[in-house]
LUMFIKE-584519 format. One line per field, with one value per residue (C-alpha): chain; residue in three letters; residue number from 1; x, y, z. Coordinates in Angstrom, 2 decimals, decimal comma. Layout:
BEGIN
unit	A	...
code	Ala	...
pos	NUM	...
xx	X	...
yy	Y	...
zz	Z	...
This chain:
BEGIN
unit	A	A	A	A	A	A	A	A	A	A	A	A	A	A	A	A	A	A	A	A	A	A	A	A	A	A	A	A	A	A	A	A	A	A	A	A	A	A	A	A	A	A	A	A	A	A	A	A	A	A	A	A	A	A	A	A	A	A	A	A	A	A	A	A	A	A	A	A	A	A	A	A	A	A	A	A	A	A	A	A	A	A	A	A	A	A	A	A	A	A	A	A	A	A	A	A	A	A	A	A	A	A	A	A	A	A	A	A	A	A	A	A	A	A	A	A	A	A	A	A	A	A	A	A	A	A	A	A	A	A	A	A	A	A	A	A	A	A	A	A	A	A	A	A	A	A	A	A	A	A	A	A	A	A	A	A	A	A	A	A	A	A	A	A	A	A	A	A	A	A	A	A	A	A	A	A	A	A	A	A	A	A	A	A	A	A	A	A	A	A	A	A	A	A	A	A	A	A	A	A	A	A	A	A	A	A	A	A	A	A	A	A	A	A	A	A	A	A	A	A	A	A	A	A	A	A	A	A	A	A	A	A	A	A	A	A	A	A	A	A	A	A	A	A	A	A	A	A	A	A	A	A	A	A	A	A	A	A	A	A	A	A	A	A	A	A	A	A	A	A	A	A	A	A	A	A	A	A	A	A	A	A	A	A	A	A	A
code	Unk	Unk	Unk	Unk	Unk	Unk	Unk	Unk	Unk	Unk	Unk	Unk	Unk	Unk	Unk	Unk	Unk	Unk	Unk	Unk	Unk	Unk	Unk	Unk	Unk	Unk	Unk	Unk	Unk	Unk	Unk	Unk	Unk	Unk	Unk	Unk	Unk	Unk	Unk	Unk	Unk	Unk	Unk	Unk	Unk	Unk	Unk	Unk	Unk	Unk	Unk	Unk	Unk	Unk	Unk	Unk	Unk	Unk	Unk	Unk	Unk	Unk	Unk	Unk	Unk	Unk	Unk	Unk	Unk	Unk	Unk	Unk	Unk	Unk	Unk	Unk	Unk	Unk	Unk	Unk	Unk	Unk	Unk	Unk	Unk	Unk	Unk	Unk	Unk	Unk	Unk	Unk	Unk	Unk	Unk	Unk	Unk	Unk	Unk	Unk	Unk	Unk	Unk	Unk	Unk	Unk	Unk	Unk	Unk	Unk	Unk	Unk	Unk	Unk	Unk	Unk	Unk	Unk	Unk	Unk	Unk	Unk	Unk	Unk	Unk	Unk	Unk	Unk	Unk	Unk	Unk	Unk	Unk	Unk	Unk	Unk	Unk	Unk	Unk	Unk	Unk	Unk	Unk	Unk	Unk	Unk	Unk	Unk	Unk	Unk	Unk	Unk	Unk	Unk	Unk	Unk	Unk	Unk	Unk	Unk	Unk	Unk	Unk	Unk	Unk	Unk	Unk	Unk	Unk	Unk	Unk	Unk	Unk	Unk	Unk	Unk	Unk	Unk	Unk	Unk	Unk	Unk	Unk	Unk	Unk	Unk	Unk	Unk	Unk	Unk	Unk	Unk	Unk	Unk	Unk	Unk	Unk	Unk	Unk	Unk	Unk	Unk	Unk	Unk	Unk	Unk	Unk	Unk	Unk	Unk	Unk	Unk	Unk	Unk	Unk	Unk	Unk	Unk	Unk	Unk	Unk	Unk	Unk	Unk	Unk	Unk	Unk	Unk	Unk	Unk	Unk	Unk	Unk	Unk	Unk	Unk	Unk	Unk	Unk	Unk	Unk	Unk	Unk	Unk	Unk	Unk	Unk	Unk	Unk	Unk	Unk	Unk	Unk	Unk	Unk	Unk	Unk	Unk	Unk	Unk	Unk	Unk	Unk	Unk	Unk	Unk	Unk	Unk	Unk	Unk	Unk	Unk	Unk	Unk	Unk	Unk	Unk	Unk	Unk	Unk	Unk	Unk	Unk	Unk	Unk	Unk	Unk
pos	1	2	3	4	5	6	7	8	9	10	11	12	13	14	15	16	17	18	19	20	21	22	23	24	25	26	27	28	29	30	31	32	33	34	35	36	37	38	39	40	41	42	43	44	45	46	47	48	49	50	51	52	53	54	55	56	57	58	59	60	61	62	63	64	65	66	67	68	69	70	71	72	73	74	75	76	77	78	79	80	81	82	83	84	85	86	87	88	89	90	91	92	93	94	95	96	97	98	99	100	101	102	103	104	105	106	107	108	109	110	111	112	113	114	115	116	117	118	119	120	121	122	123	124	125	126	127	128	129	130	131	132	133	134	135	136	137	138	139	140	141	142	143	144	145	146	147	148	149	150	151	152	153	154	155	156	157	158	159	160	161	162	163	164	165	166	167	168	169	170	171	172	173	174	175	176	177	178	179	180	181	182	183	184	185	186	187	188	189	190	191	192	193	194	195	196	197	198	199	200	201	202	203	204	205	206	207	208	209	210	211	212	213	214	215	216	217	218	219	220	221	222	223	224	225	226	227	228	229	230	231	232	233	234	235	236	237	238	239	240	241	242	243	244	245	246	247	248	249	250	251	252	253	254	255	256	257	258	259	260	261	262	263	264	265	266	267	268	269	270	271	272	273	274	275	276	277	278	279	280	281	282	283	284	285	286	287
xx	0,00	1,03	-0,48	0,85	3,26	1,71	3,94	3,26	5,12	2,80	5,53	6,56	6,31	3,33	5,60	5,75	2,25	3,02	3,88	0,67	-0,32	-4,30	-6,12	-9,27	-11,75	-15,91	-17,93	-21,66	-20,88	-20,67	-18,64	-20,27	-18,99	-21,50	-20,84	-22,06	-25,07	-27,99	-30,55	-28,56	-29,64	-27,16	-28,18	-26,05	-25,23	-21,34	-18,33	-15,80	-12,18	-13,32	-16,69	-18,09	-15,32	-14,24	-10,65	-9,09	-5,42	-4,90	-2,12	-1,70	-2,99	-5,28	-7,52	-8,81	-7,58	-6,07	-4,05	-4,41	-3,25	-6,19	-8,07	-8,40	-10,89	-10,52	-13,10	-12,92	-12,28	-15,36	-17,00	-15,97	-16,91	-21,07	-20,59	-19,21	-22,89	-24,73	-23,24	-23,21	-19,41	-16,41	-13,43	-10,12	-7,83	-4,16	-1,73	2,13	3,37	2,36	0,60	2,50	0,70	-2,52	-3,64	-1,00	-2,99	-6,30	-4,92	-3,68	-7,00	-5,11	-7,59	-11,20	-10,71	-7,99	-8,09	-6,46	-7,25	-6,97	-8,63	-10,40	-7,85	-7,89	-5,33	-6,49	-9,78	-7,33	-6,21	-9,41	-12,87	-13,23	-16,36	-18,23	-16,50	-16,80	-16,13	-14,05	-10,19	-8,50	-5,03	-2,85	0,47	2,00	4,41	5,57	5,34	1,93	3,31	0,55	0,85	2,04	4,59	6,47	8,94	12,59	11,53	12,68	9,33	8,55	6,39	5,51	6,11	3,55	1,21	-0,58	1,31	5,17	5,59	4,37	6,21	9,30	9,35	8,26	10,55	13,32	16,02	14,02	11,66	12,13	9,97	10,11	9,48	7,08	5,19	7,36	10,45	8,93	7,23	10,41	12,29	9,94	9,83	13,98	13,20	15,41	12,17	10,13	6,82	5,17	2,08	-0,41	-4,07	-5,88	-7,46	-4,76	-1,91	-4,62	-5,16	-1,63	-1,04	-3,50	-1,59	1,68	2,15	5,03	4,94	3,95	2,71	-0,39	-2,25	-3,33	-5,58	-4,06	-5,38	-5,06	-1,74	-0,38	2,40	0,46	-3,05	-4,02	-4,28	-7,04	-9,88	-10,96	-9,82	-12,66	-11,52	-12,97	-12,45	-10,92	-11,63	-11,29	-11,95	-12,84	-15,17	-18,04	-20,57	-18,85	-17,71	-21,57	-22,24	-19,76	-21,34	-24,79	-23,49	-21,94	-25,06	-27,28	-25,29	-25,01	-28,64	-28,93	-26,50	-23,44	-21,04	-21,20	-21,44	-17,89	-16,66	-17,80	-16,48	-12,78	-12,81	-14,17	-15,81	-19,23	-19,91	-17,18	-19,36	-21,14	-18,30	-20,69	-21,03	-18,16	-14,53	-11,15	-8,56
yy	0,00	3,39	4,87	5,06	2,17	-0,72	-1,13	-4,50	-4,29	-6,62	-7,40	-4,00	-3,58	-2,08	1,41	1,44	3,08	6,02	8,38	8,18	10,26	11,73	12,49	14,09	13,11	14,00	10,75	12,55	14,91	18,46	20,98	19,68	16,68	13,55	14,10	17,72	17,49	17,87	15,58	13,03	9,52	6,97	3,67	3,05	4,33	4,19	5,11	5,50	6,81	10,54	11,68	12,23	10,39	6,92	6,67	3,84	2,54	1,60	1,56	1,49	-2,08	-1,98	-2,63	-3,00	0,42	3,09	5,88	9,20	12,46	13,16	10,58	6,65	4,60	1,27	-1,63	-1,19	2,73	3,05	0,59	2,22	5,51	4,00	2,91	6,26	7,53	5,02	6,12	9,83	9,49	11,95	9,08	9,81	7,69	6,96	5,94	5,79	2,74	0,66	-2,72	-3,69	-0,65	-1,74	-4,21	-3,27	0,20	-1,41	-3,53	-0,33	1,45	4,06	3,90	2,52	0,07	-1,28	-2,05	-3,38	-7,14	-8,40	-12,29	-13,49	-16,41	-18,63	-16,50	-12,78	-13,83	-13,91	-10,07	-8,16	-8,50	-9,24	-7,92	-10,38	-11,07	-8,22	-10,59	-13,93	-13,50	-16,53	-16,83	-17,40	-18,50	-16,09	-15,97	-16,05	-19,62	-21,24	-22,41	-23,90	-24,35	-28,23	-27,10	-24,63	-27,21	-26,55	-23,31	-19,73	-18,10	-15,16	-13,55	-10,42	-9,85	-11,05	-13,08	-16,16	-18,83	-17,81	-20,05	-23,25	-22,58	-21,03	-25,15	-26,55	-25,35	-23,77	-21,40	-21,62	-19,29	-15,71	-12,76	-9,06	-5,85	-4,46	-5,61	-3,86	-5,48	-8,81	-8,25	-6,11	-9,96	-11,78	-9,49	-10,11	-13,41	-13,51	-15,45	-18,03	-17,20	-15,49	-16,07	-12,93	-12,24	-12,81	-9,47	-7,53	-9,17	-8,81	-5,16	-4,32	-6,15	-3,39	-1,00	-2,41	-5,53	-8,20	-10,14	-13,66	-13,21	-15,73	-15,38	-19,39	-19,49	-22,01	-25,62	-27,51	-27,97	-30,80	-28,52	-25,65	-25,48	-21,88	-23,17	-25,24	-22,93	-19,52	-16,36	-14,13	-10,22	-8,49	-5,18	-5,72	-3,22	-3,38	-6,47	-3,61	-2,29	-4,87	-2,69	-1,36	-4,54	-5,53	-2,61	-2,73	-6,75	-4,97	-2,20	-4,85	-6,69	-3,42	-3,14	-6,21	-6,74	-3,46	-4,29	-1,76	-4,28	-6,04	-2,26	-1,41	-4,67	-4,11	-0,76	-2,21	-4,89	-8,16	-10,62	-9,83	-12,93	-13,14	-10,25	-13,76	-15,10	-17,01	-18,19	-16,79	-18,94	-18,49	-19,77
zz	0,00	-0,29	3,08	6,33	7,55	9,67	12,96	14,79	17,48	19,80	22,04	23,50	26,94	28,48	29,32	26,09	26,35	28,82	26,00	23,93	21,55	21,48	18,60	19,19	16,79	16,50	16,00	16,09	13,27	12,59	15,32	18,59	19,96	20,80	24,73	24,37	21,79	24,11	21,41	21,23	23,46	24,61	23,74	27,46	30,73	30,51	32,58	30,48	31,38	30,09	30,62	27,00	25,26	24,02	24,25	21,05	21,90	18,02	15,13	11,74	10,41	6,89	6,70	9,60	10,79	8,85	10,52	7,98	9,84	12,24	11,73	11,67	9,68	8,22	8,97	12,96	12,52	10,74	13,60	16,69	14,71	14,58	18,20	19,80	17,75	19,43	22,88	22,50	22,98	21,24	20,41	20,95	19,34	21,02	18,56	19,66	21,12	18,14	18,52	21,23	23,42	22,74	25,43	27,69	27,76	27,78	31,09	32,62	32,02	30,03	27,23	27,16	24,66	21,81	18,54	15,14	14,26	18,07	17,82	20,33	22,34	25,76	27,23	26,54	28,28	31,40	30,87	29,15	28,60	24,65	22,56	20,71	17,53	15,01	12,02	11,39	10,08	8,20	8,71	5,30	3,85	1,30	-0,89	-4,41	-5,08	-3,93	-0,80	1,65	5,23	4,50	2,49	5,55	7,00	5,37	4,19	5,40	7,13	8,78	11,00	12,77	16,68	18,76	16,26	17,91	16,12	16,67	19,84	18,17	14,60	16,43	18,00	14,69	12,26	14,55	13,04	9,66	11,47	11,44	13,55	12,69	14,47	11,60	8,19	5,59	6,73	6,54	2,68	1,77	2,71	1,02	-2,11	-2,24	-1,99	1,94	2,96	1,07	2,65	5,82	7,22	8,21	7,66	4,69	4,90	5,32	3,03	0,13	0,92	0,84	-2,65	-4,15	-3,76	-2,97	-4,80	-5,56	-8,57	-8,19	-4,76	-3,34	-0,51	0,43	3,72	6,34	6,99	10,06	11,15	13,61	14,51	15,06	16,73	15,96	12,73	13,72	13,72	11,89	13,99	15,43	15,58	18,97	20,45	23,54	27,04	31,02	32,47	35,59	33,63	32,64	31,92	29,26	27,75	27,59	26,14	23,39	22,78	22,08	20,30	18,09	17,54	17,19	13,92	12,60	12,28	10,94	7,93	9,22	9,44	6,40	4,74	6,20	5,38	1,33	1,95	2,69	-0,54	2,44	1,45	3,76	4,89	7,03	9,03	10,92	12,47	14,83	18,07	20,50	20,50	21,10	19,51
C-alpha cells in the first residue's frame, strides 16, 4: 500500500504506552462533539475513562484500521466511529506505542478500549474483557510460489512480533523461522526473496497487494496444522476493554449486535474490498 506504515510491534512492553499520543476526533458529526449534543440519546449508561469520550489505543494495520493524519478509519475505525454515535461518545484515538501498546494500555485502564485485528484467544480472556466477535479473520500462507501451510517445513518463514502462532512454529521449524518488528520489513524480505513465505491475515496481506504488490505473490488461507493449533480454527476479531469495567464490555457486545442486524457491518466490510460474509463469524470462541 502506499499509506501510512503498519507497525506491529505486539511485544513492546506495556511502558511502552506512557507516551501516547491523542487524537481528538468527533464521531456525532458536525462541530459539537457527541458528549455535548444535548438531542442526542445513549443507547447506554457508561463510565468510560473521560466523561463524554471513548478513548481507542490503536495503530496502523489496513484494513482494519487506517491511521491518515487526524483521523483513523478502516473496517474497525469506521465501527468504533457508529458505536461512539450510538453512545453519545467523542473518540479519541491513542496511537504511539504501536501494537505492542494496545492491550498493555487497555490492562492499565489508560484507554477505554484497543483495537487493530486483536482475535479473540484462551489466554487474553485472562487479561481483558473481549467484545463479541466483530467478524471472522482466516489466517494465510503467502508468498511467491503457492506455498501452503504443508509445504512450511525446510523453508525460510517469517512472521511479525507477537502473532498467535510464533511459539508453536518457532518449536516446529526452529532457526528456519524468522519474527520481525514491523510488516514492511517482513514483505520487503519476502519481495527479495530472503524469505520463502510469511504467514499474516488474509485481509490484510490482500489489501496491501492493491496497492503495494510483488509479482507472483499468493495469498493461500491455512489448513489444520499438527504442529500448530491456531491453525485449527478460523480467527474471530474483537475489540478488547477493562476487564474492571463490565458494563462497558456488555455494552460494546450490544453495540456490536445493534449493527449487525442493521447491515453496518457487512457495509464497512464491502467498503474495505471483504468478502461480507465473514461479518457472521458465529457463536463466540477463542482460539
Amino acid at each position: 500500500m502506499m499509506r501510512p506504515s503498519r507497525t506491529l510491534v505486539r511485544a513492546l512492553s506495556a511502558g511502552t504506552a506512557a507516551g501516547l499520543l491523542a487524537i481528538s476526533l468527533s464521531a456525532c458529526g458536525g462541530t459539537e462533539s457527541a458528549g455535548g449534543s444535548s438531542d442526542c440519546k445513549p443507547a447506554h449508561e457508561l463510565k468510560t475513562l473521560n466523561d463524554g469520550e471513548l478513548t481507542v489505543a490503536s495503530y496502523d494495520y489496513a484494513p482494519a484500521t487506517i491511521l491518515d493524519g487526524d483521523s483513523v478509519t478502516g473496517m474497525e475505525g469506521d465501527l468504533i466511529a457508529e458505536i461512539a454515535k450510538l453512545e453519545c461518545l467523542k473518540v479519541t484515538v491513542s496511537t504511539s506505542g504501536g501494537a505492542g501498546a494496545v492491550i498493555p494500555s487497555v490492562q492499565t485502564k489508560r484507554v477505554d478500549i484497543g483495537s487493530g485485528n486483536w482475535l479473540r484467544t484462551k489466554e487474553r480472556t485472562k487479561i481483558v474483557y473481549m467484545s463479541t466477535p466483530l467478524w471472522s479473520d482466516p489466517q494465510a500462507i503467502v508468498s511467491t510460489t503457492g506455498i501452503t501451510s504443508d509445504d512450511l517445513e525446510g523453508k525460510m518463514v517469517g512472521s511479525v512480533a507477537g502473532n498467535l502462532w510464533n511459539d508453536s512454529m518457532s518449536k516446529w521449524l526452529g532457526d528456519k523461522f524468522k519474527i520481525y518488528q514491523d510488516d514492511e520489513s517482513i514483505y520487503s524480505d519476502l519481495k527479495a526473496g530472503r524469505i520463502d513465505a510469511l504467514v499474516a491475515s488474509s485481509a490484510s496481506a490482500k489489501y496491501r497487494f492493491k496497492d503495494a504488490p510483488i509479482e507472483g505473490a499468493k495469498v493461500i488461507d491455512v489448513k489444520p496444522n499438527a504442529n500448530v493449533p491456531q491453525f485449527a480454527a478460523v480467527g474471530q476479531v474483537m475489540l478488547p476493554s477493562s476487564l474492571e469495567n463490565d458494563a462497558l464490555g456488555k455494552a460494546l457486545d450490544e453495540d456490536i449486535q445493534t449493527l449487525r442486524e442493521n447491515g453496518t457491518i457487512k457495509k464497512i466490510l464491502d467498503k474495505y474490498g471483504i468478502d461480507p460474509s465473514v461479518g457472521e463469524p458465529g457463536a463466540p470462541s477463542e482460539l
